[in-house]
C-alpha positions in Angstrom: -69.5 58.7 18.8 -72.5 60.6 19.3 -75.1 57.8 18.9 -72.5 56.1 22.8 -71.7 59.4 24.1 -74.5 59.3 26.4 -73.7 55.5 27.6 -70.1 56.3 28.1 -70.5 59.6 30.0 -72.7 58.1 32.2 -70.7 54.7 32.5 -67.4 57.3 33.0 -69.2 59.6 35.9 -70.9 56.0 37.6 -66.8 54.5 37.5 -65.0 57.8 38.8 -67.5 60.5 39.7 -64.9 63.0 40.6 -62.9 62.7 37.3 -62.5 65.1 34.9 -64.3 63.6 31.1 -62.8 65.4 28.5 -64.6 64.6 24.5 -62.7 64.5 21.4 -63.6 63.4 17.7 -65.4 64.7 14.7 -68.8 64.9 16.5 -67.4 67.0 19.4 -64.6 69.2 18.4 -66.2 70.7 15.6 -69.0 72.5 17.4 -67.6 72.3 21.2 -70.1 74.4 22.4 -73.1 72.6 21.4 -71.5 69.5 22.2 -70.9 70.5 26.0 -74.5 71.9 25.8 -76.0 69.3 25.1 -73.8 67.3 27.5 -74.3 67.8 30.6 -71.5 65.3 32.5 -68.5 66.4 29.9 -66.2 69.3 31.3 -64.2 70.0 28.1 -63.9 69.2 24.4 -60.4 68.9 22.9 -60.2 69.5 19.4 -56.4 69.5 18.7 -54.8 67.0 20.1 -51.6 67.6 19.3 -51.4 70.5 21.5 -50.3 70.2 25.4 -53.2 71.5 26.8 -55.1 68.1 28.0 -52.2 67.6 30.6 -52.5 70.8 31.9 -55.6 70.8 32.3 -55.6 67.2 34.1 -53.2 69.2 36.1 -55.3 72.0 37.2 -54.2 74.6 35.1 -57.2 76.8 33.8 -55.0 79.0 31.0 -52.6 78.3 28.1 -55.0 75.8 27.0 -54.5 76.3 23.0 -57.4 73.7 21.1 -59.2 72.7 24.4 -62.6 74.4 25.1 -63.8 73.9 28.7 -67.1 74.4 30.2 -67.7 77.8 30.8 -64.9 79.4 28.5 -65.9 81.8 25.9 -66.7 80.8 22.9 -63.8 80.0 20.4 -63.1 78.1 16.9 -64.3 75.0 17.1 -61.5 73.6 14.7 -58.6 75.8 14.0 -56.7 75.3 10.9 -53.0 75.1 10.5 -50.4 74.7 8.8 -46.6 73.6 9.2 -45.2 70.8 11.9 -46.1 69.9 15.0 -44.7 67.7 18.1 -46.3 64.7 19.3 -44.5 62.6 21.7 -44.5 58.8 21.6 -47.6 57.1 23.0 -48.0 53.8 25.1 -48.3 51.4 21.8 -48.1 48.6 24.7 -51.3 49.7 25.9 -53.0 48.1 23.2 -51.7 44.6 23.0 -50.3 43.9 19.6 -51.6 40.5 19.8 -55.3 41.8 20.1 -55.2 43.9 16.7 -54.8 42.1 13.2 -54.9 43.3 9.5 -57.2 40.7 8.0 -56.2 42.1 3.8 -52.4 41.5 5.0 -52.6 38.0 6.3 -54.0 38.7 10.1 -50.2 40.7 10.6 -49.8 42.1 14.0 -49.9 46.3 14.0 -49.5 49.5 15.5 -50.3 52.7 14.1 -48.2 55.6 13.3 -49.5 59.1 12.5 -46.8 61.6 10.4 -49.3 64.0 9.5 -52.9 65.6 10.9 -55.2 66.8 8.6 -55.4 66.9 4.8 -54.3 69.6 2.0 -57.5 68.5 -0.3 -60.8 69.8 0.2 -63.3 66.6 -0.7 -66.6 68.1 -0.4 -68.2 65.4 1.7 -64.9 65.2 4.1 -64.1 67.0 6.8 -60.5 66.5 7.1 -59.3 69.1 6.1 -61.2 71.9 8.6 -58.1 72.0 10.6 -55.4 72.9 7.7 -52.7 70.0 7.1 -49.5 70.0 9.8 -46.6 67.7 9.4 -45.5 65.7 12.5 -41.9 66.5 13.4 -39.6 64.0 11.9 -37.8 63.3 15.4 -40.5 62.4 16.7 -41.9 60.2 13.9 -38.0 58.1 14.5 -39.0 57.7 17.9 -41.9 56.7 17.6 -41.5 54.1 14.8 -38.3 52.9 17.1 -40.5 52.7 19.6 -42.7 50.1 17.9 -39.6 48.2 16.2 -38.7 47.3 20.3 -42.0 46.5 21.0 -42.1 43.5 18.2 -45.0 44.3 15.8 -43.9 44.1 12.4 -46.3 45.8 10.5 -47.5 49.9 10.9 -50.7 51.1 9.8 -49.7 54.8 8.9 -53.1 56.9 9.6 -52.1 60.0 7.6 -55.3 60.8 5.3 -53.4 61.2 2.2 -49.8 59.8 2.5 -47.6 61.2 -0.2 -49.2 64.7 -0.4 -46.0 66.1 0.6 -43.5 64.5 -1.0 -39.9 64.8 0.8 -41.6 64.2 4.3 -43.1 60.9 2.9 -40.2 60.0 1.2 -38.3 60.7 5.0 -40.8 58.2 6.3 -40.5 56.1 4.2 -36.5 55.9 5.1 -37.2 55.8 8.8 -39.7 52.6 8.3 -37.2 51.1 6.0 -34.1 51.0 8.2 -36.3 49.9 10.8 -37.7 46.7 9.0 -41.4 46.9 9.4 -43.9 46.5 6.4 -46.5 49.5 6.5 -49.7 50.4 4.4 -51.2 53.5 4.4 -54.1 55.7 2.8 -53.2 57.6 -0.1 -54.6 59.8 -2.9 -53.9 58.3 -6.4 -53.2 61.7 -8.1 -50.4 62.8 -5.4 -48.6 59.5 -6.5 -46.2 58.4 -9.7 -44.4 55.2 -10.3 -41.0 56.4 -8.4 -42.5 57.4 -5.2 -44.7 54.4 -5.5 -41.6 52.1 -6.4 -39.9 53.9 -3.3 -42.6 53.3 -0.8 -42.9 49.4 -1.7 -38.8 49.5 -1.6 -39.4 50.8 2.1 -42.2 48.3 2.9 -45.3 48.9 1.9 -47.5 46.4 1.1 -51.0 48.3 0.3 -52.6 51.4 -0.3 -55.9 52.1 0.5 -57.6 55.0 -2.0 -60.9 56.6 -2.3 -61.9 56.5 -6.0 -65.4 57.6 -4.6 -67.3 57.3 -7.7 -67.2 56.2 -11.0 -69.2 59.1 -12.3 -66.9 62.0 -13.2 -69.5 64.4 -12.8 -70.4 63.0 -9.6 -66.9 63.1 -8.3 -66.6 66.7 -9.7 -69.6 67.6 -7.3 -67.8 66.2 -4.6 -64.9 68.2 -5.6 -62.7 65.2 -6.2 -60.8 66.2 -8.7 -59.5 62.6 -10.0 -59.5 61.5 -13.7 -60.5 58.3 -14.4 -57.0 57.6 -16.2 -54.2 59.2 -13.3 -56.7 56.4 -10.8 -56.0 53.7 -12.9 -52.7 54.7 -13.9 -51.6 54.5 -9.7 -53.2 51.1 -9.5 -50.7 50.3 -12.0 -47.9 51.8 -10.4 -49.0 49.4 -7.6 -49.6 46.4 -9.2 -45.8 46.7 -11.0 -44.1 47.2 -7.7 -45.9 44.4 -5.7 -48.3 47.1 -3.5 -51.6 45.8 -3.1 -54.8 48.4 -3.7 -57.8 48.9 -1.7 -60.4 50.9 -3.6 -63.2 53.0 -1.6 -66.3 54.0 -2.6 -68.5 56.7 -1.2 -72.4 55.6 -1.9 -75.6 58.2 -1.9 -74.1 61.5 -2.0 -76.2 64.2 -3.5 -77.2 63.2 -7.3 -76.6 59.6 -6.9 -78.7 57.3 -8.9 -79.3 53.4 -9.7 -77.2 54.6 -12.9 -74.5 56.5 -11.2 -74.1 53.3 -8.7 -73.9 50.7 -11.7 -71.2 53.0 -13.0 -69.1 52.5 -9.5 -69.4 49.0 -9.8 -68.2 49.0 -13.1 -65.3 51.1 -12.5 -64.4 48.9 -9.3 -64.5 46.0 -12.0 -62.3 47.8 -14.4 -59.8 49.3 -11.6 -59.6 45.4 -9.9 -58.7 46.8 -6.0 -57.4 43.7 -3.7 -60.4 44.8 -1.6 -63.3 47.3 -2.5 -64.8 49.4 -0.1 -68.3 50.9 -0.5 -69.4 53.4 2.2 -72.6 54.8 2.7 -72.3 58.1 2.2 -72.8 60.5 5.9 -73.1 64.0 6.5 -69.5 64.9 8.2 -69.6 67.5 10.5 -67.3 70.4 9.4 -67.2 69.3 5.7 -68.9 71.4 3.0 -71.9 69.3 2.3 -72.8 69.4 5.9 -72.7 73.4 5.8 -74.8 73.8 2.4 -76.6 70.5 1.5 -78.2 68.9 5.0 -80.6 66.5 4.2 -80.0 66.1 0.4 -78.1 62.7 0.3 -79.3 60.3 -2.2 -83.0 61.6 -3.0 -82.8 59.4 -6.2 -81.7 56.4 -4.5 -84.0 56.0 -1.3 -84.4 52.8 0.9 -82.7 50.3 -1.9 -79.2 52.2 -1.2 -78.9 49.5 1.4 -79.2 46.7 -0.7 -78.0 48.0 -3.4 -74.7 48.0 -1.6 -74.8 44.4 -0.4 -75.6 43.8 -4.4 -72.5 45.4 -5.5 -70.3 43.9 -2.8 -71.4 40.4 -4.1 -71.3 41.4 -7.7 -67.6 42.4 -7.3 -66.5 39.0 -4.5 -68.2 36.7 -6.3 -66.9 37.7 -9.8 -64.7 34.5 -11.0 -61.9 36.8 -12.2 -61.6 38.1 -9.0 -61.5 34.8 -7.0 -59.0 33.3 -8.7 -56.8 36.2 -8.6 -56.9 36.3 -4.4 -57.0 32.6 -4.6 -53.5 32.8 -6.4 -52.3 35.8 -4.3 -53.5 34.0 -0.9 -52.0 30.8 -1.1 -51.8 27.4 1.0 -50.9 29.9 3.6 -53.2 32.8 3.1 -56.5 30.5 2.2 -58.2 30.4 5.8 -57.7 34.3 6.4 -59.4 34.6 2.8 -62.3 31.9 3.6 -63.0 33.7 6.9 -62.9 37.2 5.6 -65.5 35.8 3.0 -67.5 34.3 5.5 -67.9 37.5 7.3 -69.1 39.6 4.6 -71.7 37.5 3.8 -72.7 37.5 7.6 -72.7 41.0 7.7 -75.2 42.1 4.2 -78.9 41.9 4.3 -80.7 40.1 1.4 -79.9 41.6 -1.3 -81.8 38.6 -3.4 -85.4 40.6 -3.4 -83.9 43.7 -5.3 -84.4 41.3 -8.6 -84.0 44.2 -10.7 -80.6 45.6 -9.1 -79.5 41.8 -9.4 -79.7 41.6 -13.2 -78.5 45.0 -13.9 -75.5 44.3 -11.9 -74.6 41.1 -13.8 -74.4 42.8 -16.7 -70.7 42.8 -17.8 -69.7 46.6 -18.0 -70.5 48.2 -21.3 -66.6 49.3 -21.8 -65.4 45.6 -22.4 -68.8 43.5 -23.3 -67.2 40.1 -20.7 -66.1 40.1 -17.6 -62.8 41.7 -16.1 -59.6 39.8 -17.1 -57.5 38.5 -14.1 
């Protein structure tokens, strides 16, 4: 992260002064030479991890280092983009104890992650993931690797591709390979790569949610952000999921260029009429890498200003606290599942500001959305 880097470097050269600190991650590897620049104590930046290089260098060797740029080198790509598969061979899952890491929106299951693709084959204006092309992970290695965490005990895989399901046959492979194994999975997923069989095959294999970024509920907005979604293939995946038992998380991206308090009440209302298991509303950043960071620096919610903030906290508690909702995850939780809900509850209202002084926001958001004239049904 760039706002620790300085912390950790110097914490890293106080702990082991003669060891080599090598950065990765957005901030870094998409500009390695201003990020070794500008510190001072790093002595590489690795921006493809999937390559071999990072050993050999930890080795001593000082060529044949594809996707690590070291101190001194010059210049290259900061991020080169690809295509095909790739090889990645299993990591230590045990040296992050499963007990340590829970999914709160799946009943505090133990996890592991489980990575089958890098990249991304979209090009979302406001993300950056796909500024190294889209490669698929060899399917040997994804066996092993799931194996791997079968042995290990965790029953549940948190599968970090950025858009499972883009390509369909290696999805549907993975899905085959988590199946046999017997773990439940959820992974993120983009609504328009998706129809009812692939969705019926990926609950048939163990999924239990998918996590997708609706972004907006402005169609011009979303159009400016180059997400080319339709309000009717979004809510026609979150049926898909509902039908085969897959729960849906639905994330918002908040303040991006032409946002407005109209624009944000249209968000809320499409949360409402979508009805995610869980929303997420993210304050829109400038990604390094992405095409908003290259052309637009600077011009992130002009309209919206200092009341983004609570504005945010306001539509969070708009969409909780609407009854509908609550007695729909009160029926899905359960005897079993109520303590999990009461303490994820408990922390989002820890966590928001008070919202209560934006008056104005607060009616407006209360107002049922203008499509149906009541509240959501259940």
């Amino acid at each position: 992260s760039p706002l620790s880097a300085p912390r950790d470097e110097a914490l890293v050269a106080a702990m082991a002064p003669r060891r080599l600190i090598v950065a990765a991650g957005e901030a870094a590897s998409m500009d390695p030479a201003a990020w070794l620049a500008a510190h001072p104590r790093a002595h590489a930046v690795l921006s493809d991890y999937t390559a071999p290089s990072l050993a050999r260098f930890a080795l001593g060797h000082r060529e044949g280092l594809d996707g690590l740029h070291v101190r001194g080198d010059a210049p290259e790509p900061a991020a080169r983009a690809g295509t095909g598969t790739f090889r990645l061979p299993v990591p230590d899952h045990a040296a992050f104890p499963p007990e340590r890491y829970r999914m709160p929106m799946l009943g505090g299951a133990r996890f592991a992650t489980l990575v089958t693709d890098i990249g991304c084959p979209h090009r979302c204006a406001f993300c950056n993931s796909s500024a190294t092309g889209h490669r698929l992970r060899d399917l040997d290695d994804v066996a092993a690797d799931v194996d791997a965490i079968r042995r290990l005990g965790v029953p549940h895989v948190f599968v970090k591709d950025m858009s499972f399901g883009s390509v369909r046959a290696h999805a549907e492979a993975v899905c085959d390979l988590l199946v046999r194994a017997g773990l439940s999975w959820h992974a993120y997923a983009r609504a328009d790569d998706l129809d009812d069989a692939l969705v019926r095959r990926m609950a048939a294999s163990g999924c239990r949610l998918l996590q997708f970024g609706f972004e907006s509920g402005d169609p011009a907005l979303r159009r400016t952000y180059g997400k080319r979604l339709d309000d009717e293939v979004a809510a026609a995946a979150v049926a898909a999921c509902r039908a085969a038992g897959v729960k849906v998380g639905g994330h918002f991206v908040l303040g991006m260029p032409g946002e407005s308090a109209s624009s944000l009440l249209r968000t809320l209302r499409a949360a409402r009429r979508l009805r995610p298991d869980y929303v997420s509303f993210n304050i829109a950043t400038l990604r390094q890498g992405s095409a908003f960071a290259r052309t637009r620096a600077g011009a992130l919610a002009p309209a919206v200003g200092r009341g983004l903030l609570a504005a945010r906290d306001l539509m969070y508690l708009a969409y909780y606290l609407d009854p509908a909702w609550i007695r729909r995850a009160l029926r899905d939780a359960g005897a079993r599942g109520l303590p999990d809900l009461a303490a994820s509850g408990l922390g989002l209202l820890r966590t928001l500001g008070r919202p209560g002084r934006e008056r104005g926001w607060l009616r407006r958001l209360r107002t049922p959305p203008a499509d149906s004239g009541r509240s959501d049904p259940e």
